[in-house]
N, C-alpha and C positions, 0 to 999 in steps of 0.2 A: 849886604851887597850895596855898595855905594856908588853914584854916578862916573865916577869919576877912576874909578880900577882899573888897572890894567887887565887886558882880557886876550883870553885866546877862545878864537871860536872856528868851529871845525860846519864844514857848509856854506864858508860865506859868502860865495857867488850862486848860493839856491837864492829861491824864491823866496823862502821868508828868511833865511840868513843874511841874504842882501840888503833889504828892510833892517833886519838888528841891526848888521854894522851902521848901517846909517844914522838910525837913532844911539846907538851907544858914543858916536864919536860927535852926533850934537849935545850930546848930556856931559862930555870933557875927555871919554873914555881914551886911552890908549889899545889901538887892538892891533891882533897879528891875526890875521884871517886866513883859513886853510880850505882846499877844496882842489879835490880832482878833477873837475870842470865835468864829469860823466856826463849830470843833469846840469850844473852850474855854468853860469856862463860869463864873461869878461865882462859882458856890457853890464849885468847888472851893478858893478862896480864902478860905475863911471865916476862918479860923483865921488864915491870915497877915497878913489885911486888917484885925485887929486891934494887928499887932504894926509897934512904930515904927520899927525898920529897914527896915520892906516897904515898895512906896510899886507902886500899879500904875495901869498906862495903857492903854485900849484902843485900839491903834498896830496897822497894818498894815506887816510889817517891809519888804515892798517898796517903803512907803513914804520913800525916804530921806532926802527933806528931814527927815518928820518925827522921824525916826529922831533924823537928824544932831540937830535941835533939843532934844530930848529930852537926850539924851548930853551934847551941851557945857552944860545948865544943871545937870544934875543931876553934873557933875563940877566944878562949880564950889566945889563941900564938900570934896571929894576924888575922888582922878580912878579911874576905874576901873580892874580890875585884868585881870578874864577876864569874859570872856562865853560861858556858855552857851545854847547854839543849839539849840534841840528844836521851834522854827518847822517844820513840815510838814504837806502832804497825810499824813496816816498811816491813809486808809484804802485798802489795794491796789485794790479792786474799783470806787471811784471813779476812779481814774484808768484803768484800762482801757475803762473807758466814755467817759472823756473824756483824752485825753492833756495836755492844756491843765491840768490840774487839778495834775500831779506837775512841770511846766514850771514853773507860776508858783507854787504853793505849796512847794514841795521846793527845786529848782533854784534858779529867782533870788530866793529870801527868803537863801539862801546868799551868793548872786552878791552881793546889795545891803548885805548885813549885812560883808559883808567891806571894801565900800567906806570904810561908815562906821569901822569899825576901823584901817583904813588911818590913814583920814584925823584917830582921833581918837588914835592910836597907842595904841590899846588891843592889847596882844602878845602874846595868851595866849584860845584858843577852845576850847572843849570842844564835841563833835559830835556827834551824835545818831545813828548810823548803821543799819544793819540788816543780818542773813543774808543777804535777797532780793539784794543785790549779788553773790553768789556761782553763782548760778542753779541749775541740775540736775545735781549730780556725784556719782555714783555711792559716795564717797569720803567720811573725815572731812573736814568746813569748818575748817580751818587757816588763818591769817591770812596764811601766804605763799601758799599756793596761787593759779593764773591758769593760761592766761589763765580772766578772767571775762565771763561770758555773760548777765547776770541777763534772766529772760522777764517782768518785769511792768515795764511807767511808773517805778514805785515804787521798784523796785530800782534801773532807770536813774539814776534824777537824783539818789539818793542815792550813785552811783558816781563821776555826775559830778559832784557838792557834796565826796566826797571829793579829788577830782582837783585842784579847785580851790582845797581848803584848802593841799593839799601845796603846792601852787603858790606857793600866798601864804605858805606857810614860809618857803619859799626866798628870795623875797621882802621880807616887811615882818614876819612872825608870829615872837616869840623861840618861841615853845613849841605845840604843837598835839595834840590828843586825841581819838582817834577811837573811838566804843563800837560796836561792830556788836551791835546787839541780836538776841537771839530771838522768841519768840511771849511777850508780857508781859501779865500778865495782874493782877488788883484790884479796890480800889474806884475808883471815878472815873471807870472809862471808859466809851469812849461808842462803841464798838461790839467788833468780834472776837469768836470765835465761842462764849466763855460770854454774853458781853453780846446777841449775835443773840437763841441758844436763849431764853433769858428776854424777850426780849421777843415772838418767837414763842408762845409758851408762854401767854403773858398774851392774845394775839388768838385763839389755837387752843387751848385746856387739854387738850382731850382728843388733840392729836395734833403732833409734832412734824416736820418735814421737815430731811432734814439731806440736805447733797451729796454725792454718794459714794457709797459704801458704809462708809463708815466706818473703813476700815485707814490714813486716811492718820494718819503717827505723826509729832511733831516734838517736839521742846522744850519747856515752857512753864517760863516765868519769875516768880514776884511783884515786882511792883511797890518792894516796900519792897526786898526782896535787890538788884534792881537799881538803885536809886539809892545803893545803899550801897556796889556794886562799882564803880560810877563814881566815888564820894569817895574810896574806897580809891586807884584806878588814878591818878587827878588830883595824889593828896598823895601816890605812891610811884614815879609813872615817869616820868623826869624827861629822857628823849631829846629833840631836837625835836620830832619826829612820832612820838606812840605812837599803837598802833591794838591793838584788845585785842576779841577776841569773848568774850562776857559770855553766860552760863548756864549750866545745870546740868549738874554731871558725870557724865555717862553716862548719863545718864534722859531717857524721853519719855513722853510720852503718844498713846493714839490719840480719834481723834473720836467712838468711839465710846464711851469712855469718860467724855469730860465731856457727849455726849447723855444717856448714862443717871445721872449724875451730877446734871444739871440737872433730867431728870424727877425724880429720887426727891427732891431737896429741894423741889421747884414744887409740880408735877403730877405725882402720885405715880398709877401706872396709865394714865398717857400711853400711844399707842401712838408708837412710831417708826417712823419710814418712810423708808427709805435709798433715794434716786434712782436710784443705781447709780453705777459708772465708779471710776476711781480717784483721780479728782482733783475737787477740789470747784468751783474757778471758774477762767478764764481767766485767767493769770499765778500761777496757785495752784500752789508746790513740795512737791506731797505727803509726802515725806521727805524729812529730812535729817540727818546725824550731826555734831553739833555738837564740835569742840573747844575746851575751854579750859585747856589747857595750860598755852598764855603765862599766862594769868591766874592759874592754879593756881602756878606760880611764882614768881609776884611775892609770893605768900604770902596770896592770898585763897580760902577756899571757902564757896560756895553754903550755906545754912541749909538750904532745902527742897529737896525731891525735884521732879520735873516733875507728878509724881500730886499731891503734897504742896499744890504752889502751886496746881493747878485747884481741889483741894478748899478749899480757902482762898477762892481767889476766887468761887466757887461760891455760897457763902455770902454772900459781900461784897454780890457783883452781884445775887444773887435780894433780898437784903432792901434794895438801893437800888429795884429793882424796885417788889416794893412798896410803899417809901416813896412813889414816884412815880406812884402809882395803885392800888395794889392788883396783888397774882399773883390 
């Protein structure tokens, strides 16, 4: 994968799809960016929707005619090279509530987007994956480790979108790339649990509710490191099927730490108020120890700490906050 490709990327008004485009069209890229706007939004394209290698559509990927339609005009300049795939449900707690939700937003935007690559011999996907594929193991999350058991929708059909990438390796795909993300955190998003607290915060000032007790500890990622260690992994591992867990080395944070994080920057003398139990919501993997090994040898390391990146985003998200109304 080379800087400079022509790309199609499916989610590119999400929160970290906004991010790629951004960095793909500072590294020379040509992209055609797609997105149903569900969770994605206009503004996050401010910047790219200025510049004239961008060109965006609001397409629904399981749409595949229009897909197909899309792809064969806009390859008529030059044909495409890779497509990254960041189309998904990505909030867990919606699909537990509806299973339907990680089916047809996760699952077959995979299923459909592969059709069309098929068909337009587009040979080269980059994929958007996740921890939750790994489920509750006592153990570090290594990239060989199985079997796998993941408890949420979420993690499912992100197991099964992998399944069926590999498939289509074998198949019709010269190259394929899988990032199993952490808990990623920034500006732009549109929920996860700095994005909640703030906007809790903004209806309650004086009292926060959080699930749990607060000891559950996991990873958190910035936004910017993570799209950077996907450029890295794309332009340096070059097997058919790489699959590569992305985040930080050896650091986590607990939930209690970005509640009182978010108070002291918001609502500073907030009370907190911890529900109790040790898990925050159903399909919720309280802990987990993340390896990145493989990725540390391919010769890339993490900028921020996991404390480093909440406190970061922290910031990010409370002053999008109140750009969007007022803290």
């Amino acid at each position: 994968m080379t800087a400079t490709q022509k790309c199609l990327v499916t989610g590119a008004a999400g929160f970290i799809g906004s991010h790629l485009v951004d960095r793909l069209l500072d590294q020379g890229a040509t992209v055609l960016g797609l997105d149903n706007l569900k969770l994605g939004r206009h503004a996050n394209l401010a910047k790219a929707l200025e510049h004239p290698r961008f060109k965006f559509v609001e397409q629904d990927v399981n749409d595949v005619a229009g897909v197909r339609r899309l792809v064969v005009a806009e390859s008529k300049s030059a044909p495409f090279e890779v497509a990254w795939h960041l189309a998904a449900n990505s909030d867990i707690r919606a699909g537990v509530a509806d299973p339907e939700v990680d089916l047809r937003d996760t699952f077959l935007t995979t299923h459909n987007l592969l059709k069309v690559l098929r068909e337009q011999r587009i040979g080269q996907l980059a994929f958007a994956s996740t921890s939750a594929i790994y489920g509750l193991h006592p153990g570090r999350l290594h990239e060989e480790l199985g079997p796998l058991f993941p408890i949420s929708n979420y993690g499912a059909m992100k197991l099964a979108s992998e399944a069926a990438i590999s498939a289509a390796r074998e198949a019709f795909l010269e190259r394929a790339w899988i990032f199993r993300f952490p808990n990623v955190v920034g500006s732009r998003s549109t929920h996860g649990v700095i994005y909640d607290f703030a906007q809790t915060l903004k209806k309650t000032p004086g009292e926060l509710a959080v699930l749990g007790d607060g000891s559950q500890e996991k990873p958190y990622f910035h936004v910017e490191d993570l799209v950077e260690a996907m450029l890295f992994i794309g332009a340096r591992a070059v097997e058919p099927l790489n699959f590569f867990n992305i985040g930080t080395a050896g650091s986590a944070t607990t939930v209690r730490y970005i509640a009182e994080a978010v108070v002291r920057r918001q609502s500073p003398g907030a009370h907190i108020r911890y529900t109790g139990g040790k898990k925050g919501w159903v399909g919720d993997v309280p802990q987990f120890n993340y390896s990145i090994e493989k990725l540390l040898k391919l010769g890339w390391t993490p900028r921020l700490t996991s404390n480093q990146a909440v406190d970061r985003a922290v910031e990010e998200n409370v002053g999008e906050a109140a750009g969007a109304g007022g803290v």
